[in-house]
N, C-alpha and C positions, 0 to 999 in steps of 0.2 A: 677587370680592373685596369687601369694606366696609372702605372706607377709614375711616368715621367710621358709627356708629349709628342715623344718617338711612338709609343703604344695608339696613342689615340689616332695619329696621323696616320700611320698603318693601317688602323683598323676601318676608320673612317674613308679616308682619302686614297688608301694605296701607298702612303709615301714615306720611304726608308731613307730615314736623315739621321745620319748618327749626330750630329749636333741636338739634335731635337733632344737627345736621351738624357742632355745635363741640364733641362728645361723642367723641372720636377712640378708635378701638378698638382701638387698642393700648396709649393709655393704661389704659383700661378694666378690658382683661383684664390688665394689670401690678396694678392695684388689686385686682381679684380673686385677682389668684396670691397679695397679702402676704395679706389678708383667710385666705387658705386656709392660709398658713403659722401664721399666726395660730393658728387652730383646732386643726392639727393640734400645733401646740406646746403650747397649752394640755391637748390632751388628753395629750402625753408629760411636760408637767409633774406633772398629777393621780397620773398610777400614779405617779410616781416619790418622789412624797411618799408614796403608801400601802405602796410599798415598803423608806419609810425611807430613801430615799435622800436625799431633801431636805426642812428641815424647814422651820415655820413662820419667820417674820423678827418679833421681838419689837421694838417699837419703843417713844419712850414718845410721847407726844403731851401735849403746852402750850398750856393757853389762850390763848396769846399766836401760838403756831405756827397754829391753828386758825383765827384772826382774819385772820393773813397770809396764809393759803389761799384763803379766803372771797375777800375783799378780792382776790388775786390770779387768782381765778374768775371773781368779776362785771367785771373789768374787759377779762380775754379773753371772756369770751362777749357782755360789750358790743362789742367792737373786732369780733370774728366774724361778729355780727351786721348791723354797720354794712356790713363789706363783702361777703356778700352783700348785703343790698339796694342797694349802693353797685353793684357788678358785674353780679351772677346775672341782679337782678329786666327791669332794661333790655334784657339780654342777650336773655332769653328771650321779650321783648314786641317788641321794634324791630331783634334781630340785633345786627350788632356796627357800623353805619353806614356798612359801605365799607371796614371795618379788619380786618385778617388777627387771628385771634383772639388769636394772641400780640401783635400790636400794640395791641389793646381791651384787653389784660387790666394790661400795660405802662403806658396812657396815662391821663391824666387822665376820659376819661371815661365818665360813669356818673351814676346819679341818686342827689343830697346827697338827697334828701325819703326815699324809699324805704330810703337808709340809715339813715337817723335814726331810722325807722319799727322797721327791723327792732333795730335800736340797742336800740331803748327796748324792745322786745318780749321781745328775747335777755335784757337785762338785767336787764329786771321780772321777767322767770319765774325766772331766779337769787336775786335777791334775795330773791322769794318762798319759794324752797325752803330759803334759809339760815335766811329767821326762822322756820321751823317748826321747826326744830332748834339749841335753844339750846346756849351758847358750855361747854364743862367748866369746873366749877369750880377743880379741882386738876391736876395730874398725871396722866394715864391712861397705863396700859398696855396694847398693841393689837396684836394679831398677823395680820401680814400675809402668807399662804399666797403659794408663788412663783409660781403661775400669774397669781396678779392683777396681777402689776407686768408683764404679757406686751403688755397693751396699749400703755403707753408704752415697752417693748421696742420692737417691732411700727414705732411710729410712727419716733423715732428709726433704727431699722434702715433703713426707707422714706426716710427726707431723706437720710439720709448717704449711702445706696447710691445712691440716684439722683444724690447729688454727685460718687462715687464713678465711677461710668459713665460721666458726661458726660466727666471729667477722664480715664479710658481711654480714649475715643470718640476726643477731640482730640489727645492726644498719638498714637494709629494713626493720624490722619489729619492729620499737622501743618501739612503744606503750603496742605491746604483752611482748617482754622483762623487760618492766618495772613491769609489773604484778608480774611476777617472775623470778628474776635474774639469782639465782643459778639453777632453774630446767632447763631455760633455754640455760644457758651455759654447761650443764652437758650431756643434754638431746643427745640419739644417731641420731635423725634427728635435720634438719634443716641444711642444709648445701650450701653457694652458690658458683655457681662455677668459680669467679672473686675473689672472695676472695683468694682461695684457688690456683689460677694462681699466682696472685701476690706474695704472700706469701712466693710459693714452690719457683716461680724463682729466686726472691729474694736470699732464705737462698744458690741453688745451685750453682749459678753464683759466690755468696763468699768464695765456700767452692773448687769448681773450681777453681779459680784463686789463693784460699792458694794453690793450686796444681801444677800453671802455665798454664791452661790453658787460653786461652783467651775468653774473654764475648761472642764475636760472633761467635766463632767455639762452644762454649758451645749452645748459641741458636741455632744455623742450626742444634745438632746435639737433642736438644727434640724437636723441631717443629714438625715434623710426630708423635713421638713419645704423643705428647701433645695430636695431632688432638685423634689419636686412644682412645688414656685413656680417653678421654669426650666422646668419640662416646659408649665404655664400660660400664663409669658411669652412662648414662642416659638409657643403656639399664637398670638397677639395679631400675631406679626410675621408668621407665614402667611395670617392673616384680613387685615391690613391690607393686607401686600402692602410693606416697609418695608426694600428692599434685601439682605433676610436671607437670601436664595434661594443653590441651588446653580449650577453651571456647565450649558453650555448641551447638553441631553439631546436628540438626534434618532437614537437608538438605537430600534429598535423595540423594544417591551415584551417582554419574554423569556415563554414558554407557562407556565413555573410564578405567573407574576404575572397569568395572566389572569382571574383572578378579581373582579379588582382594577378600578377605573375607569381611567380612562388619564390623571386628572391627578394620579393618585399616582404617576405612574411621571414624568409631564411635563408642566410647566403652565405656561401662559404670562401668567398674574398681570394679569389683566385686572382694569381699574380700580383699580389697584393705587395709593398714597398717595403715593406718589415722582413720579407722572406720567410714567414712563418707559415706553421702548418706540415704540409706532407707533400713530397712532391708529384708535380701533374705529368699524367703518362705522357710522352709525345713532346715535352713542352722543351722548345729551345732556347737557351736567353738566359739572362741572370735572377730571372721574378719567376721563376718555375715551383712556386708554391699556392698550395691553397689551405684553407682552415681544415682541420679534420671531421668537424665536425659542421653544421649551420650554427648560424649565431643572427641576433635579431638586428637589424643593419638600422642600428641606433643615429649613427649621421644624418642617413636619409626623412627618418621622423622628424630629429629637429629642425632640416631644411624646411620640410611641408610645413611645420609649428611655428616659426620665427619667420615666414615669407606669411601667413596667415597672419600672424601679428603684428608683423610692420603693416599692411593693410587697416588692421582696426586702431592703429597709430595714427596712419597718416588719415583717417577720417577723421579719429576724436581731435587733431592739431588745431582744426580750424574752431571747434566749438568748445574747447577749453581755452580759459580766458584767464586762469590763475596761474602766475608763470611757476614752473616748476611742477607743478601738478600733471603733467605729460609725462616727466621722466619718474616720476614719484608712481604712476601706475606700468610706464616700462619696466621699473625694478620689481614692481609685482609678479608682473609677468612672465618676463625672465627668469624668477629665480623660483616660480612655481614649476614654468616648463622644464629647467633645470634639473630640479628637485625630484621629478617624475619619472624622467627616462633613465635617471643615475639608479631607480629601481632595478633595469634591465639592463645596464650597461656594465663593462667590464673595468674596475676602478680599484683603485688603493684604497683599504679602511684603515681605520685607525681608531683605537679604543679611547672614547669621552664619554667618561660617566657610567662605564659598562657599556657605554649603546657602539657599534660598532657603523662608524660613518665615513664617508669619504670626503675628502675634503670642500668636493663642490655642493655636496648637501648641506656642510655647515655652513659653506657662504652664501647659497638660495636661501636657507633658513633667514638667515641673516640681513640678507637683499630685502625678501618684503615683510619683515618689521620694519627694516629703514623705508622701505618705502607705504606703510600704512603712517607711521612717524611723518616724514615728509608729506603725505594728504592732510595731516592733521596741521601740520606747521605750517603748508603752503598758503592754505586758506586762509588759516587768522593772522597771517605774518606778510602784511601789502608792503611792496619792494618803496622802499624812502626815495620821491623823485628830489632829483638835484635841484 
């Protein structure tokens, strides 16, 4: 396992960076999954405009609005600036002084000189770039294509879903939350990934439609995009090793899987980010744990499941032609694949109805009735053109 980036670089490359150690790699590979959803949205935005589906957004632009921009530019990328060299630059010269990275990043300290540096650096090259481009004199009229607003999609999707998660994480887990509130609303794990759906869709659909586009061409066009970033994310929780794992497997490996290595069948998450388990003979370092027993390395299934089904996503995109009908059989899919591996996975239950379930079984349950609902409604419900 690599619990943090120091682990893989070593193990990989040879290369011993203690900065690398406060690079945690499950945050990492979550950045890379939005990064990826990113892309592939903007590429399901571009056909979707060539096919007339979504058009340009006409705006007008004011001299006075353009000033407010600028102005509201150089003063975030002054602030940006200050704190990396406020944080990062210390960070990566001296470590964190004895302080848990969440607690260095929390606290007062950091280098004012270094901020100030990059302050004036971040700010100067803004300033520079505004007065090369002077202010309009009138009025203009500017057309802005939907893929381009994907980026601050993109970023707002990222804060909100991660507020999104945290607040599913703690209410599955209330009792531990109550223990400790703040550490556990602060803390860089715990994250659930229903939280974090709801949340992101939520804030982009609103920010979409400030734009003109509509709900359901916006869902057809993250469905693929969704599948892949949960297939990304869960790779990050089997690399780090982050509680995500199945129940506990000492089945021997059945003859059709011998093909296979034997910690796909069962693995005992050595050096795993949790520090759980028992500790490894010989092992130097702070992640000198591994499981006691094997457990079925439930992460890794869902990668293979959800990287196979953003594929039959991105096939059906092009020959489904009733909008919303795309994300209305993602939500099938997901929440059957869901539904499945929470058989084997290691989870919270909780008593409904007698039946003892865990929380993400009642919301896959729940996913595809909404979305056999939604095939039903997509169909007989033609979006009203303007």
């Amino acid at each position: 396992m690599y619990p943090n980036l120091k682990y893989l670089f070593k193990d990989l490359f040879g290369i011993d960076n203690e900065f690398l150690s406060y690079l945690q790699s499950f945050g990492f590979l979550v950045a890379v999954s939005f990064l990826v959803a990113n892309y592939v949205m903007v590429l399901e935005m571009k056909r979707k405009e060539r096919d007339g589906v979504l058009k340009p957004i006409k705006t007008r632009v004011t001299p006075e609005q353009v000033k407010q921009e600028r102005v509201s530019d150089l003063i975030g990328s002054t602030f940006i600036g200050f704190l990396l060299g406020f944080k990062l630059v210390p960070l990566f010269m001296d470590g964190t002084g004895g302080l848990s990275l969440q607690d260095y990043l929390f606290s007062m300290e950091g280098s004012g000189l270094f901020g100030l540096l990059l302050a004036a650096i971040s700010g100067g090259y803004r300033y520079y770039r505004h007065s090369r481009e002077p202010l309009p004199i009138e009025i203009e009229e500017k057309l802005i294509h939907p893929y381009e607003i994907m980026g601050n999609l993109t970023v707002a999707a990222a804060i909100s879903g991660l507020i999104g998660a945290k607040i599913f994480h703690n209410l599955e887990n209330w009792e531990e939350f109550l223990k400790d509130p703040i550490g556990n609303l602060l803390a860089f794990s715990g994250l659930t990934f229903y939280g974090g759906l709801l949340f992101g869709a939520i804030t982009v659909l609103y920010l979409a439609w400030r734009k003109g586009i509509h709900w359901r061409h916006m869902l057809d066009i993250g469905a693929p995009a969704m599948m892949l970033a949960y297939g990304l994310g869960r790779l990050g929780c089997q690399v780090s090793g982050d509680g995500d794992w199945g129940i506990v497997n000492t089945a021997a490996k059945p003859g059709w899987l011998s093909w296979a290595p034997d910690w796909l069948w069962s693995y005992r998450y050595p050096n795993n980010v949790l520090k759980e388990g028992v500790p490894i003979d010989g092992c130097v370092g702070e992640y000198c744990y591994q499981l006691e027993q094997g457990v079925f390395p439930t992460p890794l299934y869902e990668t293979f499941a959800c990287i196979l089904l953003f594929f039959v996503l991105w096939t059906l995109r092009t020959r489904i032609k009733v909008p919303g009908m795309l994300f209305a059989i993602y939500m099938i899919m997901n929440g059957v694949e869901r539904f499945l591996i929470e058989k084997i996975r290691v989870n919270n239950k909780m008593d409904v109805l007698g039946m003892q379930l865990t929380q993400a079984e009642m919301i896959s349950f729940v996913l595809v009735v909404l979305g056999i609902a939604g095939i039903v409604y997509f169909k007989r419900t033609p979006i009203k053109k303007a």
